[in-house]
TILUMBA-129134 format. One record per residue (C-alpha): x, y, z; residue number from 1. Coordinates in nm, 3 decimals, always signed. Layout:
BEGIN
R      xx      yy      zz num
R       X       Y       Z NUM
...
This chain:
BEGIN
R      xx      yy      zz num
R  -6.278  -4.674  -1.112   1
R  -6.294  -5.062  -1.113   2
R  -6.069  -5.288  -0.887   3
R  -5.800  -5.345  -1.180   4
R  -5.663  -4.975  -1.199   5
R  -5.565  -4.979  -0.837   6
R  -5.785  -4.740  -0.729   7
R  -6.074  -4.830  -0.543   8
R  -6.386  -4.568  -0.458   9
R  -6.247  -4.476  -0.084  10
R  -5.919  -4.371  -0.279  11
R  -5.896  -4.029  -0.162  12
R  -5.964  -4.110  +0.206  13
R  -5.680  -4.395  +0.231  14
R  -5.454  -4.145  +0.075  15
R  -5.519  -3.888  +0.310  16
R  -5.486  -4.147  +0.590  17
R  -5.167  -4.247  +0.475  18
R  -5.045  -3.912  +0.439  19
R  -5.148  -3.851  +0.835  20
R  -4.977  -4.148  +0.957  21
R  -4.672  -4.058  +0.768  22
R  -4.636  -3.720  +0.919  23
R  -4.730  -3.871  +1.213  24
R  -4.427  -4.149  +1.191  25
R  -4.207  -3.848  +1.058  26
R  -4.271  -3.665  +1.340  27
R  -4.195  -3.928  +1.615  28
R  -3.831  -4.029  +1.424  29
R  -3.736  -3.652  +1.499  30
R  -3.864  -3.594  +1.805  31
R  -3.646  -3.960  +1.939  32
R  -3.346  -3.765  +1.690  33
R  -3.378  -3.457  +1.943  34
R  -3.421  -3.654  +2.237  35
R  -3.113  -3.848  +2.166  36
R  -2.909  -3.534  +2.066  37
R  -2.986  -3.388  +2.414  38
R  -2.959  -3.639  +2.611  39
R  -2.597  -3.696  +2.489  40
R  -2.517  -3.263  +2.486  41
R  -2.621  -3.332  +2.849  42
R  -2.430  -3.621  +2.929  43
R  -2.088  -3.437  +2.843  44
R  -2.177  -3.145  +3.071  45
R  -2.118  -3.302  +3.358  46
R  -1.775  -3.414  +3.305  47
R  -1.571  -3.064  +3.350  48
R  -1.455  -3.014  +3.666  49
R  -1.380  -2.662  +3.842  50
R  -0.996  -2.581  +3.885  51
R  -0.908  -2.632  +4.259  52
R  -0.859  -2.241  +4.390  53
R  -0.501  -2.162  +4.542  54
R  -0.430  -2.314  +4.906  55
R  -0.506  -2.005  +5.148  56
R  -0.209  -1.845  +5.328  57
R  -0.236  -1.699  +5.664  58
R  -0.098  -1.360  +5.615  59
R  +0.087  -1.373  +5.977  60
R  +0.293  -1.591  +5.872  61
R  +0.092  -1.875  +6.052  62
R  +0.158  -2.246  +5.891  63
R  -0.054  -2.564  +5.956  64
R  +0.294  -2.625  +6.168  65
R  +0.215  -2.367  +6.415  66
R  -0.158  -2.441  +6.433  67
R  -0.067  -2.779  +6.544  68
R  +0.207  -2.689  +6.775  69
R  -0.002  -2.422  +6.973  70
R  -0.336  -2.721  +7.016  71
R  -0.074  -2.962  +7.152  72
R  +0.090  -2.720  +7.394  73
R  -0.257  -2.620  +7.478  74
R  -0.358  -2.974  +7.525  75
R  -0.625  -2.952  +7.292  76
R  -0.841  -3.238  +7.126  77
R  -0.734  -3.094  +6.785  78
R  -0.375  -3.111  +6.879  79
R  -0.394  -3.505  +6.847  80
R  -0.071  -3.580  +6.826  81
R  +0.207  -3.344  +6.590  82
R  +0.220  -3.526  +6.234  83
R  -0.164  -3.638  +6.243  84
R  -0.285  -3.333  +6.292  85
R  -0.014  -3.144  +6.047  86
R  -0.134  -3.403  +5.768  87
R  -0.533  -3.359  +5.827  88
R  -0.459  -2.939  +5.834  89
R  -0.194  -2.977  +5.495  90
R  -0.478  -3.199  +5.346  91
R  -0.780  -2.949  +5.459  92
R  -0.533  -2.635  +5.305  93
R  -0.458  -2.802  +5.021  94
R  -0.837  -2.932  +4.920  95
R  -0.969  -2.616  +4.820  96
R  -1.286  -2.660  +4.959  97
R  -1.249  -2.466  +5.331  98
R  -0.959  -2.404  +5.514  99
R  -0.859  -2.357  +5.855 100
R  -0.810  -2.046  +6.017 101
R  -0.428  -2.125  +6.159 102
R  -0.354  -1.754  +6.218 103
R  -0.637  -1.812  +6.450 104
R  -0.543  -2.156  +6.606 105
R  -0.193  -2.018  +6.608 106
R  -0.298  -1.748  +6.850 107
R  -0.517  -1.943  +7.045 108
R  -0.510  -1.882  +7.429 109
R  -0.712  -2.164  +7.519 110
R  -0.905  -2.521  +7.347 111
R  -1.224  -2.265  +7.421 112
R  -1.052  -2.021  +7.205 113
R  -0.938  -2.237  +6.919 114
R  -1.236  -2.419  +6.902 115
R  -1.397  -2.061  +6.820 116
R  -1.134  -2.034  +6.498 117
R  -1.328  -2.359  +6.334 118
R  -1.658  -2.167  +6.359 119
């Protein structure tokens, strides 16, 4: 073939080299299209969050009220004072995430013995 057809003798070799890179750019543009589409599946699985389980309930009876009363007439350090430490045990109830034991506090014959019900 001459030069004015287009075609020159290493035709068939270009071709096939521009066939590779082709495939070769092909495959890149899907593999970045997959790599995008998980990235943002992933990003959205992190947004749901767990429902918050049921407060417990003591089932003496027991209340975050008489947890607190029993540590301050024991003189304990976790007494601290009536409405602090009834808002910090409401709060720790409430959250879902541990509770305290206030049948346990509630019972509590000493600050040697309550400190036992956080364990």
């Amino acid at each position: 073939m001459n030069e004015h057809d287009g075609f020159d003798e290493g035709g068939d070799e270009d071709l096939a080299l521009g066939i590779r890179d082709g495939i070769r750019v092909g495959g890149v543009v899907i593999l970045l299209a997959l790599v995008f589409a998980i990235v943002v599946a992933l990003a959205g699985c992190g947004t749901v969050k767990p429902p918050h389980p049921e407060p417990v309930v003591d089932p003496t009876g027991a209340t975050c009220a008489s947890a607190c009363a029993r540590l301050e007439e024991l003189g304990c350090s976790g007494g601290g004072g009536g409405a602090r430490c009834l808002a910090a045990c409401e709060n720790v109830q409430a959250s879902g995430v541990f509770s305290y034991d206030v049948g346990c506090l509630s019972r509590a014959a000493d600050c040697a013995a309550a400190d036992a019900c956080y364990r």
